[in-house]
N, C-alpha and C positions, 0 to 999 in steps of 0.2 A: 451494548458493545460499541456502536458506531457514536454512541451522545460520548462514552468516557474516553473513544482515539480522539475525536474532535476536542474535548475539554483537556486531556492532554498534551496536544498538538497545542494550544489554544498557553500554558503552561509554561510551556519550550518557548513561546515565541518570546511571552514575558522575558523570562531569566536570559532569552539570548539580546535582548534591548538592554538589559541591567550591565551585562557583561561587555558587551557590544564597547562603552565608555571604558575599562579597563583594559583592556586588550591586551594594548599595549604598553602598560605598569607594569605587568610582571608575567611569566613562565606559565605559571598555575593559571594566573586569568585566560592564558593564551587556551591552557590544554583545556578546561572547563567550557570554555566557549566550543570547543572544537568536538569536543565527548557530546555535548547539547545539540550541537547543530546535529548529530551523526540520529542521534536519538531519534532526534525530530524529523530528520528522514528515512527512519526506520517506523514511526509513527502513519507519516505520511504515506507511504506504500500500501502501509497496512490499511488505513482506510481506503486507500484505491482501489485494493485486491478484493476488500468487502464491498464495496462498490459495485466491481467487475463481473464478481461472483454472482450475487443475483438478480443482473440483467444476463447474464447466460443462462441461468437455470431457468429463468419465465422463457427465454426465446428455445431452450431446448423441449420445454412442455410444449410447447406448441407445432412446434413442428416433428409430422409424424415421423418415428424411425423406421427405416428401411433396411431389412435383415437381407443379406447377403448368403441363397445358398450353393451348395457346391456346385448344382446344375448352372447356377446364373453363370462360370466362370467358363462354360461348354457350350454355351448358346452362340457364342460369335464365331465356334470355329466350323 
């Protein structure tokens, strides 16, 4: 999953250097360029969030949980 956002991401940057020269020739280059870039920050995220995800999930293993019972809430007063 993370080799095919990267070689995707990877894709996008191409076609937005291809497009990047047109730009400014015409309407459709303008929205193409625009539709790509959005893509490719919707790409980007997404590898971040896969990212994100599991360095949370090792640093949740590790650290013990601590359950919460109804007494604990009766202890202070």
């Amino acid at each position: 999953m993370k080799r095919e956002l990267i070689s995707s991401i990877k894709q996008k940057e191409l076609q937005l250097s291809k497009l990047r020269e047109h730009i400014d020739k015409s309407d459709v280059c303008s929205d193409l360029y625009n539709k790509v870039l959005i893509e490719k920050a919707i790409l980007t995220k997404q590898l971040e969030d896969l990212q994100n995800r599991s360095l949370v999930s090792r640093i949740k293993h590790l650290l013990p949980r601590q359950e919460k019972l109804i007494c604990d809430y009766f202890r202070g007063r």
